[in-house]
Backbone bond lengths (Angstrom), bond angles and torsions (degrees), N, CA, C in turn:
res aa  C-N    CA-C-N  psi(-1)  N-CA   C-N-CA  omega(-1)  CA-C   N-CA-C  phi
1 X - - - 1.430 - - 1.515 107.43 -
2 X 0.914 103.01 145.31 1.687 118.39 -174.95 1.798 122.07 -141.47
3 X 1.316 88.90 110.23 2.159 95.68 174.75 1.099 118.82 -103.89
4 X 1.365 127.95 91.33 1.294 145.17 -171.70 1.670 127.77 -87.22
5 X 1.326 126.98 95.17 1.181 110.84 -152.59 2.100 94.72 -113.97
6 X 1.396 116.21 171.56 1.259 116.68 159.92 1.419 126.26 -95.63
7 X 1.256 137.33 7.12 1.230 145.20 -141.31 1.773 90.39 -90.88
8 X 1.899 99.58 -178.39 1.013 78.93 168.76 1.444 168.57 -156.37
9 X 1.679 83.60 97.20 1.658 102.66 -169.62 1.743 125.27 64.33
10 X 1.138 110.66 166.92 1.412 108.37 163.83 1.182 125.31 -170.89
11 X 1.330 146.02 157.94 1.254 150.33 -127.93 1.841 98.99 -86.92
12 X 1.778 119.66 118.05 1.488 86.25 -168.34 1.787 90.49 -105.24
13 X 0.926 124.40 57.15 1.684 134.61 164.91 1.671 96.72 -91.71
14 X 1.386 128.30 -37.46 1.098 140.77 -165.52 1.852 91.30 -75.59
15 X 0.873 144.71 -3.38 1.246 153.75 -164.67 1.411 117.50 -97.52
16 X 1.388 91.78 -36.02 1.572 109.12 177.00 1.652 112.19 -103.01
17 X 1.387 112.98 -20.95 1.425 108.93 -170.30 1.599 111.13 -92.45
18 X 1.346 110.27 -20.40 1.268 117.80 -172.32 1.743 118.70 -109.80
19 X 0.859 139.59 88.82 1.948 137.02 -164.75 1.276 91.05 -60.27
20 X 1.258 150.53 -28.15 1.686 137.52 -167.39 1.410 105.69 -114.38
21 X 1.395 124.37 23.47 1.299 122.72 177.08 1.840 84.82 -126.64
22 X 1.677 106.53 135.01 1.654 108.35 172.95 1.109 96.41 85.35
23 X 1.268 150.70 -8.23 1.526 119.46 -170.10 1.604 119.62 -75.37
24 X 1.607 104.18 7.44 1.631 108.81 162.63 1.414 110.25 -72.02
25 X 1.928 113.66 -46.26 1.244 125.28 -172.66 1.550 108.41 -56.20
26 X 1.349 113.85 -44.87 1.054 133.53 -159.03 1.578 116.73 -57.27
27 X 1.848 100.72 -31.43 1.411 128.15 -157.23 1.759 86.46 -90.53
28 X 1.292 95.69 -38.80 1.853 94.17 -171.46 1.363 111.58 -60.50
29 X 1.472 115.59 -37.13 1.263 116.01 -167.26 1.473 102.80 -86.24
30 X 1.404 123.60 -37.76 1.889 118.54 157.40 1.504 132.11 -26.55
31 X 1.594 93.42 -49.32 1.921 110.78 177.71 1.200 112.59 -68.24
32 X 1.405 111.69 -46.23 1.604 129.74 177.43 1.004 113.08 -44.84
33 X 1.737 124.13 -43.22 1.549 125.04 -174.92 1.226 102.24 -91.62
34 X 1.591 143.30 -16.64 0.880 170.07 176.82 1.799 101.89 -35.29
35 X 1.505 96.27 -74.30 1.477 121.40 160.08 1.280 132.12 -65.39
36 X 1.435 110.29 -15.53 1.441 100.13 -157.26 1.525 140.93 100.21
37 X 1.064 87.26 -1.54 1.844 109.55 174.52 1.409 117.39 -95.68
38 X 1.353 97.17 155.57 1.809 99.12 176.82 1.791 98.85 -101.65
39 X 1.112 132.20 136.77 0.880 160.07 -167.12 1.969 119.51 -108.33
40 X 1.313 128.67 85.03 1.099 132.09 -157.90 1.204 104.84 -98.22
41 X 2.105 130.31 150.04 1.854 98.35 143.02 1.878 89.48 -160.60
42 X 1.685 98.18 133.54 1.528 96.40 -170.03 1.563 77.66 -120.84
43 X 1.946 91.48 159.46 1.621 98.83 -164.24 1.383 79.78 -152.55
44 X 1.407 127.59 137.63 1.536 143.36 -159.82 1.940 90.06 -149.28
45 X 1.600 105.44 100.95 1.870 110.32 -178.08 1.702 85.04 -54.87
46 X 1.600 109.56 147.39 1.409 131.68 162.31 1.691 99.96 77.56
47 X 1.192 112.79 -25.43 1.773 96.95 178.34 1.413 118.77 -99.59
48 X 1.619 127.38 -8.96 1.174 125.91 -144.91 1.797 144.37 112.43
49 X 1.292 97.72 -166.82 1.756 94.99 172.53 1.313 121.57 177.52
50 X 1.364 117.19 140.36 1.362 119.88 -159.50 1.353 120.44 -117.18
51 X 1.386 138.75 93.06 1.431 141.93 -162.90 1.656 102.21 -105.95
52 X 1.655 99.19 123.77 1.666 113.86 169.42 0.974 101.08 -142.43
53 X 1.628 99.36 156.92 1.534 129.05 -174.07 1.600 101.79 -141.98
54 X 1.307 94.94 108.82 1.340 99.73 167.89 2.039 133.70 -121.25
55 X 0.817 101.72 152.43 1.689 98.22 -153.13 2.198 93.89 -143.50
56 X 1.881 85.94 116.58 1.113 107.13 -163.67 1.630 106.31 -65.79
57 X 1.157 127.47 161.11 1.440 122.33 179.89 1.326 102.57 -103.15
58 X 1.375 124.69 137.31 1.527 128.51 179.58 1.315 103.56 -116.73
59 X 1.544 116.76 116.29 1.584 127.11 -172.59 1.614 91.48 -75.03
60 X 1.555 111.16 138.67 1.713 114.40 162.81 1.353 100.00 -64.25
61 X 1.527 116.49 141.25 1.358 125.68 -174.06 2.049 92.87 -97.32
62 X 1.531 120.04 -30.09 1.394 125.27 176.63 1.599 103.90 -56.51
63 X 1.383 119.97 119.48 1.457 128.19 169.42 1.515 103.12 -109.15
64 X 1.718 112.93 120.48 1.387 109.30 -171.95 1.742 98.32 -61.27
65 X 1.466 114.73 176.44 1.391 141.06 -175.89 1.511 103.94 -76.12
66 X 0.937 137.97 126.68 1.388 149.02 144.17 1.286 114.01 -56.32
């Protein structure tokens, strides 16, 4: 899944330098591992930013009985 917005953007170095700046982002990427998902988010100042979470599908290896 992917939320793609145009707005605009912001520096995500600030993500790492600051503990009270992102801690929404921060929470997304917690839940994400939470489940099992990889948890993405690229942010380009003046163009926007793009947050995905993606979560691998695990085929049941159990095949009922015929």
């Amino acid at each position: 899944m992917q939320v793609i917005d145009n707005g605009e953007g912001f520096d995500l170095k600030a993500l790492k330098e600051n503990s009270k700046f992102g801690l929404g982002i921060k929470n997304m990427h917690n839940r994400a591992k939470l489940i099992g998902a990889d948890f993405q988010i690229n942010s380009t100042i003046g163009k926007g930013t793009t947050a995905s979470i993606s979560l691998p599908l695990i085929s049941n290896a159990y095949e009922h009985p015929k």
